[in-house]
Every structure is written in C-alpha cells, then in structure tokens.
C-alpha positions, -999 to +999 in steps of 0.1 A: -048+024-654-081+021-639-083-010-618-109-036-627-140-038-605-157-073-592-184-085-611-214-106-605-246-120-631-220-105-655-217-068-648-195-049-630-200-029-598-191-005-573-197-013-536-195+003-500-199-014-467-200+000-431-170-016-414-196-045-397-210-054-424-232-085-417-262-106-429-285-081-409-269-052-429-298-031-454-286-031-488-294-003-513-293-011-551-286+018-569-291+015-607-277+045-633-295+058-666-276+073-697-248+078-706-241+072-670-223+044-651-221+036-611-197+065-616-226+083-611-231+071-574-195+082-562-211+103-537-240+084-529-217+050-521-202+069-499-228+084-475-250+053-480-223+031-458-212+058-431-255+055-423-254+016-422-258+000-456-238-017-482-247+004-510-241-014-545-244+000-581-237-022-612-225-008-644-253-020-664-248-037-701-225-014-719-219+011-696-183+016-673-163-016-671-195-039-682-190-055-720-223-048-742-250-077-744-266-074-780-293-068-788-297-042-756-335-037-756-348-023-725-364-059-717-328-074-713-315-049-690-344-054-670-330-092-671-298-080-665-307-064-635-322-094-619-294-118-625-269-092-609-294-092-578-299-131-580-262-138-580-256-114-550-284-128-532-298-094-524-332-088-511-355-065-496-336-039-514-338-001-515-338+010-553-324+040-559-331+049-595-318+078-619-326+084-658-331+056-681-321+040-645-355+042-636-372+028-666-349-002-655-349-004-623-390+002-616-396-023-643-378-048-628-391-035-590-425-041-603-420-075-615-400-085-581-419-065-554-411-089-530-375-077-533-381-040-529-384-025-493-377+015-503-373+036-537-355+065-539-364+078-577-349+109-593-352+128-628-369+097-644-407+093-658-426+054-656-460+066-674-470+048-703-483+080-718-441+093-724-432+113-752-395+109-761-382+141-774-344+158-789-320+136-790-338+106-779-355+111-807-333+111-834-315+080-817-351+061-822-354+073-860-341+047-883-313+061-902-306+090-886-297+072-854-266+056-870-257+091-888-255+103-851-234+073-841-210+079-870-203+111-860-206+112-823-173+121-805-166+131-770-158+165-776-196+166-789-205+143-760-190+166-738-206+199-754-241+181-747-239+174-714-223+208-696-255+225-719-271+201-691-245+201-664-215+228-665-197+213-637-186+184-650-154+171-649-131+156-674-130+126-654-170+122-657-172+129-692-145+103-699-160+077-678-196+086-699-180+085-731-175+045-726-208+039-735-199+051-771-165+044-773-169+019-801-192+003-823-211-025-805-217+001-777-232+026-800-253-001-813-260-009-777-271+028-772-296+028-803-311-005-791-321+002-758-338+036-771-357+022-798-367-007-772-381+024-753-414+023-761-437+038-735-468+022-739-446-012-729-457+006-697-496+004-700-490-028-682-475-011-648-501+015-646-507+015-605-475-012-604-457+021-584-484+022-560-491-011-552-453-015-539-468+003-508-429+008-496-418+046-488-408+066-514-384+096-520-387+113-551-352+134-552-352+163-581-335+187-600-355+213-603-340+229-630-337+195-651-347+203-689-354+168-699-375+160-667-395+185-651-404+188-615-440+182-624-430+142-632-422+142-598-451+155-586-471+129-604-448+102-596-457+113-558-492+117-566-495+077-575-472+067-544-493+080-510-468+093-485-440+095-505-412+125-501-406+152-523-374+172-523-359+196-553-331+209-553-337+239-576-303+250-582-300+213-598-300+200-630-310+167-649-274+155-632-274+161-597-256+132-587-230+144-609-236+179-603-239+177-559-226+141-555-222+149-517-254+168-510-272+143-530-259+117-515-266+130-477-301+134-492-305+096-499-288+084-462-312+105-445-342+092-459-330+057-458-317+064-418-355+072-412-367+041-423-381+009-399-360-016-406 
C-alpha cells in the first residue's frame, strides 16, 4: 500500500531536506506537467538536498495522491499553486518547471516575482502565439474529448507514452495513470486543456524577462512535442540564461535520466549567489 504523503493548501507532496535543514536553507519548488506527478522528480529530490536545499514538489489538483478540484482550468491550478506556497511559507523560490508544469508554474512566477529567485524550465513553451497539436487537440474538441476519456485505458496510456519514452517503468506508468483513473479526473484532464488557451498569454509577453533571476533551460533534444528550438527562444527572452540538451533525451527526461537530470538541476542551483 503506498503510504500517504503530507499535504499543505490541499495538495500533496514530496519533500527532501539536507540533514540541517534550517530557516537559512534555499528551497526549490518543483512543479510537474501531464500526466505527471512529483513522481516525476524522484531523481531531482534527491540530488536537490545532497547540494543544500529542501526541494519540494506538490502533486498538483488531480494528479498522484491530490483529489481533483472541479472545474480544473489552468487559472485554478495557478491558484492552487500559490496556496500550497502560502501555507508552506516558501519564498524566494527556485521553480523548476516541466510540461504543462510550466504553463503553471511561470504563470504563477509571473504573477509572484517577488517569490522567485531562479527557474530551471524544461520541455515547456510560455508564448502566447502556441499551437496545441495531436492529442492535445482532440482533448480540447468538444465531443471527441470525452469519446477519448471513454475509452482511455492504461494499456493505451501506456502505448502513448514509451512512443515518447521506452524506458518507462510499470511503476511510472501506474503512478501516471492516476490522473485518469476515474471519472472526475478525466473530467479534470479535459478542463485544464480546454482552459489552455495560449493567447491567455498575450498578457506575459516579456513577464519571463523581466524576472531578471538566472535561468536554466534543461532539454530533451529529441522531445517530439517540444523542440529544442522553444528552448532557444525561451533563452533568447531571458539574457544569460543556460542552455543544456541532452540529445539522447526525450519529452521525459526526468523520467527517462532521473539521476542525470537531476545532477543537472543541483549544479546549476550550487552555482548560484545565495
């Protein structure tokens, strides 16, 4: 039986400290995208505390251990985000975003800047100029977004997401599968991607920049949904920010090279001033 993780603002999380921990300590928020869960940082948790942070990743609304929250636009789990930070009292954060994870956790960055000290952004767009495509797609078309639902299963889950990622694990895919394990959660699934309209973002445009904090953009480079060439324009807006692909990686490389990954992240954030 997995055992049940603590939970603040109402959502569950994963957490690693370095054995003195205390109020000086630099906290990374780490924040997941679809289908995902903190899962997802199992390798980043890790590394993050053996370099000197408490490293903490909420499963957000819907996702891992974390009931759904209907309706679950994009705009609540933006919200969502903020009252897991605000009951933590964490500040001057590092956000370390991945997927739809980004379109969160940037949101929310931009609206609280005086909370972010450091991004770490991987396989994620913020442009307000987006194009969904595949199977975000159909999720967003009325109609055949609940014919998908209905007949979504794990085995097909599963099918989608080694075309992506061939190395993952049974224990992965189960974990991912919560997210559509019944019928709120689907419903959940279909909200937040037909919430996820891009020219929401018209009103960021710059937002990245302006954060003036440093910046790592980690990358697959052989990610099919997100190409290098996002993170090249993501780096483009952020002046001095880091580039580094992995190009025998995937959309899933925290999944994929949870350890490498992971060692990427501490030794960016071990070079910051603190």
């Amino acid at each position: 039986m997995t055992e049940p993780l603590p939970t603040a603002g109402g959502l569950a999380y994963r957490e690693a400290r370095p054995a003195d921990t205390d109020a000086d300590t630099p906290v990374a928020l780490l924040v997941h995208g679809w289908p995902e869960s903190s899962h997802t940082w199992r390798g980043t948790l890790p590394a993050l505390a053996a370099a000197g942070w408490r490293a903490v990743a909420p499963d957000l609304p819907g996702y891992g251990q974390t009931p759904v929250d209907l309706p679950a636009t994009w705009e609540r789990h933006v919200e969502a985000l903020e009252r897991f930070r605000t009951d933590l009292g964490l500040d001057d954060v590092a956000l370390v975003v991945h997927d739809w994870g980004g379109l969160i956790g940037l949101r929310w960055a931009c609206d609280h800047p005086d909370a972010v000290s450091a991004l770490v952004i991987s396989n994620t767009g913020f442009f307000s100029d987006g194009k969904w495509q595949g199977l975000a797609d159909t999720m967003r078309a009325p109609g055949q977004g609940e014919e998908l639902m209905d007949n979504m299963s794990r085995d097909l889950l599963a099918m989608g997401l080694r075309n992506l990622a061939p190395t993952l694990d049974d224990a992965t895919i189960d974990e991912y599968w919560g997210c559509l394990s019944d019928a709120d959660r689907r419903q959940g699934v279909l909200d937040l991607y037909r919430s996820g309209d891009f020219e929401k973002l018209t009103a960021y445009d710059g937002g990245l920049g302006s954060l003036g904090v440093p910046a790592l953009l980690l990358w697959g480079g052989m990610d099919e949904l997100v190409p290098v060439a996002t993170a090249e324009r993501l780096a483009a807006e952020m002046p001095g920010s880091e580039v580094k692909v992995h190009d025998d990686l995937g959309h899933f490389l925290f999944d994929e090279a949870p350890d490498r990954c992971g060692a990427d992240i501490a030794a960016f954030l071990a070079g910051l001033e603190r």
